[in-house]
NUMI-886252 format. One line per 8 residues: number of its first residue (from 1); for each residue x, y, z of N, C-alpha, C, O. Coordinates in steps of 0.02 Angstrom, whole numbers, plus 32768, in hexadecimal, padded with zeros to 4 digits. Example, Ala and Ser with C-alpha at 12.3 -4.5 7.8 and 13.67 -1.06 7.14 Angstrom:
! NUMI-886252
1	8294:7EE4:8186:8267:7F1F:8186:8294:7F5B:8186:82C8:7F5A:81A7 ~ 8282:7F90:8162:82AC:7FCB:8165:8285:8002:818A:829E:8039:8192
//
This chain:
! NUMI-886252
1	802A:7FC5:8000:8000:8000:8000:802C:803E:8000:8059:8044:8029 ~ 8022:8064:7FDA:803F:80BA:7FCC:8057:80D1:801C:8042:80B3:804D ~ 807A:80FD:8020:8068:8138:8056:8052:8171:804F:806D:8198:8028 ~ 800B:8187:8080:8011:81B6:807D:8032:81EE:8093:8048:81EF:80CD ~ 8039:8220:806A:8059:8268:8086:8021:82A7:80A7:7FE5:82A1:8099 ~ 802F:82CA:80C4:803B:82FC:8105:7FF0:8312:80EB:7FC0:8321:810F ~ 7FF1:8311:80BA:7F9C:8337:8094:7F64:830A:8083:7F30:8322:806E ~ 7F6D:82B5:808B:7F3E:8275:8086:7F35:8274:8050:7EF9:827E:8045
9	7F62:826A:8009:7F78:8253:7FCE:7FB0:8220:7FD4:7FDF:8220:7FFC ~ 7FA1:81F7:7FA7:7FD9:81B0:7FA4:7FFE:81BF:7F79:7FF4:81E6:7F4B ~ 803A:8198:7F8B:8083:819C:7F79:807D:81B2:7F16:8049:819F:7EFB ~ 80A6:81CE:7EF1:80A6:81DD:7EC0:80A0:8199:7EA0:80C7:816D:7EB3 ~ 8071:818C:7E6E:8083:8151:7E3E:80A1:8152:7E10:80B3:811C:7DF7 ~ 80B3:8195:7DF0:80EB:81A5:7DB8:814C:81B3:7DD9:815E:81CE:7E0D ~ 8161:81A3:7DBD:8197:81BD:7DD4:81A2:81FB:7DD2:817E:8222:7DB1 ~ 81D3:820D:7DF5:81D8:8260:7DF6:8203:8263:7DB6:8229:8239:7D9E
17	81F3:82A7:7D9F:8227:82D1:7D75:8259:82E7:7D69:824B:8323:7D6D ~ 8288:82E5:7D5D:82CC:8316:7D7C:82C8:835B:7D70:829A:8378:7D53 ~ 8301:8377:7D8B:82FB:83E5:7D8B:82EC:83E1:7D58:82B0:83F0:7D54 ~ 830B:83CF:7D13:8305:83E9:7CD3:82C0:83E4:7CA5:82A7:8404:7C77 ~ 82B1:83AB:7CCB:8261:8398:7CA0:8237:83B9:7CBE:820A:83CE:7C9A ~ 8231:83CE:7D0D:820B:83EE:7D22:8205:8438:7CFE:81D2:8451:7CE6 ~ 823F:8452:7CFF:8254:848C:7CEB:8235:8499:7CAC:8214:84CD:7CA6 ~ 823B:8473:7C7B:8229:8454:7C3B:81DE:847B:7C33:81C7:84AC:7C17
25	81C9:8444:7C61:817B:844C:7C6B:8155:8493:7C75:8126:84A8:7C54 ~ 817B:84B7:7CB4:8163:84FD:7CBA:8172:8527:7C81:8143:854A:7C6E ~ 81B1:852C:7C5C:81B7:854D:7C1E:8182:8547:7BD3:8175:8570:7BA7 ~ 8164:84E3:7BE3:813D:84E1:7BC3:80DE:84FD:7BD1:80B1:850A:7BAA ~ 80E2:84FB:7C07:80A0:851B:7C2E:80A3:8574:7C1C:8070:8594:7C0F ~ 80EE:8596:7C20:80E0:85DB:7C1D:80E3:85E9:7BDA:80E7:8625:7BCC ~ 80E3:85B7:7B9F:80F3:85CB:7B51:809E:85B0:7B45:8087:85C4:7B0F ~ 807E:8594:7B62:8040:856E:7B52:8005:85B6:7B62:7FD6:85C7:7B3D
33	801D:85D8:7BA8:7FEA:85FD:7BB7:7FFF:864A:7B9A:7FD6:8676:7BA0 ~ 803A:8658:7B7E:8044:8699:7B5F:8025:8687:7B15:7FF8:86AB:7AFF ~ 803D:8652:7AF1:8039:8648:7A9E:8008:861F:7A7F:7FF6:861F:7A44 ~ 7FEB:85EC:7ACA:7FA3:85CB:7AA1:7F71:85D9:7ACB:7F63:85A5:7AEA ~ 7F51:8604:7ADB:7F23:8606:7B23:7EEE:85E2:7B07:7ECE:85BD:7B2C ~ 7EDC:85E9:7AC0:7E91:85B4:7AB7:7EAB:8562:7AC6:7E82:8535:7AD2 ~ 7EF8:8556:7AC2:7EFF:8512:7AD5:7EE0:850A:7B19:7EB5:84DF:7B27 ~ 7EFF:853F:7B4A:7EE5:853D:7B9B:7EAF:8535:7B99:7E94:8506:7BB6
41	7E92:855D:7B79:7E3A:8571:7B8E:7E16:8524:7B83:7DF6:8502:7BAB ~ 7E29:8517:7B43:7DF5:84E3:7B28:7E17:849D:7B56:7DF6:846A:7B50 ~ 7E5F:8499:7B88:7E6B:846A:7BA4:7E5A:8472:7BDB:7E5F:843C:7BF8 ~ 7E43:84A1:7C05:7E2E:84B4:7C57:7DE0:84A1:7C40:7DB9:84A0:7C6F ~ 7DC6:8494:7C05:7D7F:8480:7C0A:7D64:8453:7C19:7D28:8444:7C20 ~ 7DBA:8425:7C22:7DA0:83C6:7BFD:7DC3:83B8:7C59:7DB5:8385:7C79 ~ 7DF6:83F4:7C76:7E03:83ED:7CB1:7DD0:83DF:7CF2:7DAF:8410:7D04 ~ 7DC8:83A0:7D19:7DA0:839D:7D4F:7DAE:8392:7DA1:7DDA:8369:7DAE
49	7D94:83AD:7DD1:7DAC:83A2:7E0A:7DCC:83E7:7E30:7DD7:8417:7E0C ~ 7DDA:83EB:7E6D:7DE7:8436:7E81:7E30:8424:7EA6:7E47:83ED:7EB6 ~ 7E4A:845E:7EAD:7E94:8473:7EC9:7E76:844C:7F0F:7E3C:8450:7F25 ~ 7EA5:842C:7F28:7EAA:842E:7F80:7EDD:843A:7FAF:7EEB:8420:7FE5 ~ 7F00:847A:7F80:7F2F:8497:7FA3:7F77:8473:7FC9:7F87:8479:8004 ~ 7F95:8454:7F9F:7FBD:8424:7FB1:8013:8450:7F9F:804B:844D:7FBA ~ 7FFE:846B:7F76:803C:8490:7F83:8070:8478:7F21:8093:8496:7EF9 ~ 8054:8435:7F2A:8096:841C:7EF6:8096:843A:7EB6:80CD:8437:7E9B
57	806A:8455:7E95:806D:847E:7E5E:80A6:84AF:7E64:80C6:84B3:7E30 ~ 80C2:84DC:7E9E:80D9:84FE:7E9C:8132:8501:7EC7:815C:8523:7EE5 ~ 8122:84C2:7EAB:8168:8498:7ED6:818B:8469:7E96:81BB:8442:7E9D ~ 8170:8474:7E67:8190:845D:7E22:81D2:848D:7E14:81D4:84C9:7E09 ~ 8216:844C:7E1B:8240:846B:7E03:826A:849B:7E47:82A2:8491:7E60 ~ 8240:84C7:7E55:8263:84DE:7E89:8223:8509:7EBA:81ED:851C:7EA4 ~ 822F:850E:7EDE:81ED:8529:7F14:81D8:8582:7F17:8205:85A6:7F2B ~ 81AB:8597:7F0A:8186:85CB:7EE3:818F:860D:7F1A:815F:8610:7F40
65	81BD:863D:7F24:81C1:866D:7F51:8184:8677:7F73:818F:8683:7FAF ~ 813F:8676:7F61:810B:868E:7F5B:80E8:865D:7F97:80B9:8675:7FB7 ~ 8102:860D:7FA6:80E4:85D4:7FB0:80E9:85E0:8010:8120:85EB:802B ~ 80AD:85DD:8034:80B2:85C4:806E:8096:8580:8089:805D:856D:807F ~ 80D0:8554:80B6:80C2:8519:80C1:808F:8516:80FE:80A9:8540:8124 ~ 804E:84FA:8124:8040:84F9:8150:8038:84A3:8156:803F:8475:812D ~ 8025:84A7:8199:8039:8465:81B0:7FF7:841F:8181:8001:83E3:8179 ~ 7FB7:8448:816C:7F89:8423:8148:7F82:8445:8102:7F5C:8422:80E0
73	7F90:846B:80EB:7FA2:8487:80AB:7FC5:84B5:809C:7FE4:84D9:80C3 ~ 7FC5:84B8:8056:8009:850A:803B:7FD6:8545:8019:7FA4:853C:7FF6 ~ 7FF0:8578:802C:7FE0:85C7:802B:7FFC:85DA:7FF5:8035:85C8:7FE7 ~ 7FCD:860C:7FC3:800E:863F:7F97:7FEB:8671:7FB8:7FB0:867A:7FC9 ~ 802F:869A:7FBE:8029:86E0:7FD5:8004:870C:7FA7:7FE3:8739:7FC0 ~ 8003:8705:7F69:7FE5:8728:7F2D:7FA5:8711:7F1F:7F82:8738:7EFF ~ 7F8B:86D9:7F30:7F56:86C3:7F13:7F1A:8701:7F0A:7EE5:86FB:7EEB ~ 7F27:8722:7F1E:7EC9:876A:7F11:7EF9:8797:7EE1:7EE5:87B2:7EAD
81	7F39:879C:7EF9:7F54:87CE:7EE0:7F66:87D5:7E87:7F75:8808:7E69 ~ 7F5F:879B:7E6F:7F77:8774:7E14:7FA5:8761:7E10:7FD9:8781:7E16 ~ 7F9E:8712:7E01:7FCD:86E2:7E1C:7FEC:86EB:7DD8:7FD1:8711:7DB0 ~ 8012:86D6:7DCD:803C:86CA:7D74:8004:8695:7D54:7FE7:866B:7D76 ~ 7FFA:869D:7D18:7FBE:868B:7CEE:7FD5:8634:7CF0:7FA4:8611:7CFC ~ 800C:8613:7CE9:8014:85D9:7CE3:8020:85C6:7D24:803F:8590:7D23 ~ 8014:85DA:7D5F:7FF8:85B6:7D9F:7FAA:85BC:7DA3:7F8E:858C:7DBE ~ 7F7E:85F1:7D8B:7F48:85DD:7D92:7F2C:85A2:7D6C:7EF6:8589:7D7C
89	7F50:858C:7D39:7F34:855C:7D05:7F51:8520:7D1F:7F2E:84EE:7D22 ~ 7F8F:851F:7D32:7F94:84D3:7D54:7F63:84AC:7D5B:7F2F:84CA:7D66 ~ 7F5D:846F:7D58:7F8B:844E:7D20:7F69:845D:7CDE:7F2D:8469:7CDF ~ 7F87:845E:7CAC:7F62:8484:7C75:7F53:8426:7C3D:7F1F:8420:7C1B ~ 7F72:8404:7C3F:7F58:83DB:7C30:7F7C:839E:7C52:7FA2:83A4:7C83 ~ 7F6B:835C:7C2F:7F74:8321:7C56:7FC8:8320:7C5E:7FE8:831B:7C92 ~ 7FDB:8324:7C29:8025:8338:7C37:805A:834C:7C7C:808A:8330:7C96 ~ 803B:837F:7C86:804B:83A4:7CCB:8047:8384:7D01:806B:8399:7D2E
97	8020:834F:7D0F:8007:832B:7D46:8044:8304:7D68:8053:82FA:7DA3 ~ 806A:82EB:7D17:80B0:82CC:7D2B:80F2:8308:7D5C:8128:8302:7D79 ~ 80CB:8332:7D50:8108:8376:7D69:80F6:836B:7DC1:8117:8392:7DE3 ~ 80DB:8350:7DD8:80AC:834F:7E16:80BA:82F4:7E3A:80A9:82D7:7E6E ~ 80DE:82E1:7E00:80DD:8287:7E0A:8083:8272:7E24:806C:8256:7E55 ~ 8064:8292:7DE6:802C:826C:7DDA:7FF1:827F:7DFE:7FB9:8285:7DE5 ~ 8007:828B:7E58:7FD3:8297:7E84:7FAD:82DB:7E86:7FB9:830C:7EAA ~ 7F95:82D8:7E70:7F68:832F:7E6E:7F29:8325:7E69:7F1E:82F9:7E40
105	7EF1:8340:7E86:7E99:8346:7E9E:7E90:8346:7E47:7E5C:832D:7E32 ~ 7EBE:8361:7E18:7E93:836D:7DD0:7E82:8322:7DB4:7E83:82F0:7DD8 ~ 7E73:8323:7D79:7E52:82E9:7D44:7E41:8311:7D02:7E23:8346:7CFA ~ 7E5C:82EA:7CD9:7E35:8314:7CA0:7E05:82E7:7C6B:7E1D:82B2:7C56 ~ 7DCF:82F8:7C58:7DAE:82C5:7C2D:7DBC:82BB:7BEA:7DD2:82ED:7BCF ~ 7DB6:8291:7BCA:7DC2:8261:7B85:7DD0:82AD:7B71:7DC4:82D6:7B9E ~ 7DEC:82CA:7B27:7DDD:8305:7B0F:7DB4:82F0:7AC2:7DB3:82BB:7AA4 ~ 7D96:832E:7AB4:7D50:830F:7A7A:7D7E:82F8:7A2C:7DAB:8314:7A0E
113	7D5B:82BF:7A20:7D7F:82B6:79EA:7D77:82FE:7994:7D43:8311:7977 ~ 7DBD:830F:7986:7DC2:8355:794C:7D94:8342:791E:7D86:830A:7908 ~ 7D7C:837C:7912:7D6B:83A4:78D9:7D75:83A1:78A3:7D95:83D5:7897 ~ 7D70:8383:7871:7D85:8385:7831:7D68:83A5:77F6:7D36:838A:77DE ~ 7D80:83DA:77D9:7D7A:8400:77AA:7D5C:83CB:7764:7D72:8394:7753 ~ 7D23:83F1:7745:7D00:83BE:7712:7D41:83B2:76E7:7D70:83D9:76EA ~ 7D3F:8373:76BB:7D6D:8371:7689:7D75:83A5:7656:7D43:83B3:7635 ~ 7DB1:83C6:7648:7DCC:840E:7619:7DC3:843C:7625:7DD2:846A:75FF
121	7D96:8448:767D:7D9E:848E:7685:7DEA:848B:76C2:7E05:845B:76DD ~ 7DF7:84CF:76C7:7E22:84D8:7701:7E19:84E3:7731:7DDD:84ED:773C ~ 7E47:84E8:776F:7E27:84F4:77B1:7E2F:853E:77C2:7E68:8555:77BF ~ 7E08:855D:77D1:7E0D:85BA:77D6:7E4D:85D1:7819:7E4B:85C8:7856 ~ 7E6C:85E3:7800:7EAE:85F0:7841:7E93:8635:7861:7E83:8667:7840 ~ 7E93:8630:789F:7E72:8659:78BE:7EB5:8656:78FE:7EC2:8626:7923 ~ 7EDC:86A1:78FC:7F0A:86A7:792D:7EE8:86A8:7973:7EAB:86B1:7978 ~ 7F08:86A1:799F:7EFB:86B5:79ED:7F11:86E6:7A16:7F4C:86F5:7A1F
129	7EE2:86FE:7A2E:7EE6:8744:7A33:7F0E:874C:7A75:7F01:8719:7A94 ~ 7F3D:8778:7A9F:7F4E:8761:7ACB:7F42:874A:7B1E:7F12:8766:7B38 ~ 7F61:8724:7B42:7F3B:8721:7B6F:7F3A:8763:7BB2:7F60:8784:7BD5 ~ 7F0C:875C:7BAA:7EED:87AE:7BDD:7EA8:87A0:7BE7:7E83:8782:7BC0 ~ 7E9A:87B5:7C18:7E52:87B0:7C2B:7E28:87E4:7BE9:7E3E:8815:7BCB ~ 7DF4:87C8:7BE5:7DC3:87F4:7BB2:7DE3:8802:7B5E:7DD5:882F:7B38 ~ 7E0A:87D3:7B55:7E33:87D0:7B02:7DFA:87A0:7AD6:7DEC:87A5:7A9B ~ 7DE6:877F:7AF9:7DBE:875F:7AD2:7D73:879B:7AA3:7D5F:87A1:7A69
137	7D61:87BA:7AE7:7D2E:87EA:7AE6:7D45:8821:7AAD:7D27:883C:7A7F ~ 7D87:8824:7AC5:7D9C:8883:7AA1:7DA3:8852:7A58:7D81:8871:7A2E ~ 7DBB:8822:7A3D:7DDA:880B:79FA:7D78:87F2:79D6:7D6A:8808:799E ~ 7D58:87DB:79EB:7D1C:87D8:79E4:7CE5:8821:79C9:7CBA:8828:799E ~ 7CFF:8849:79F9:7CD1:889B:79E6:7D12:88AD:79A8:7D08:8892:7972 ~ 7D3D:88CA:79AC:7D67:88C4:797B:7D69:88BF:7937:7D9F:88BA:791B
//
């Protein structure tokens, strides 16, 4: 049987990561939420389950200035204040979960099988606008 740790989650079933992959990972989380935010958006949809404050999101790689430990969960000091856009999205997809060795309150469901453009037409490229609150709104009136 697993052990549990300090927060009543069992032992990681993935192996851990090393610095570099972790590292990896956050560089890939902060290029995902500056350059694809409709990737985020349309993947936090299929995302299920709530934070329970465990802290390990922000202990990837190296531990988050921002992070307070208490004896039954972890604190960000910023959380009201605006956290960096790729901590609020954690985990942004199934991927990420491994950055955590697996254990995290999230789940994400099947994602819908694509879209396919009728035969000989093309698919309309439609850039993304950036991520900021209300870009969707302002590129829409626009």
């Amino acid at each position: 049987m697993a052990e549990t740790n300090r927060f009543g989650h069992h032992g990681a079933t993935v192996p851990p990561q090393s610095f570099w992959q972790a590292l990896a990972g956050k560089a890939r989380r902060a290029f995902l939420c500056l350059f694809r935010p409709s990737y985020v958006r349309m993947s936090l949809k299929r995302r299920e389950g709530e934070c329970d404050m465990c802290g390990k999101c922000c202990r990837i790689a190296f531990d988050c200035p921002f992070l307070e430990i208490h004896e039954t969960h972890a604190r960000c000091r910023i959380y009201h204040l605006g956290r960096p856009t790729p901590c609020q999205a954690f985990p942004i997809d199934p991927r990420d979960l491994r950055d955590v060795g697996g254990d995290c309150t999230f789940r994400f469901s099947e994602p819908p099988s694509p879209v396919r453009a009728p035969e000989g037409e093309l698919p309309v490229w439609n850039p993304s606008p950036l991520a900021y609150p209300g870009a969707m709104e302002e590129a829409e009136e626009g």
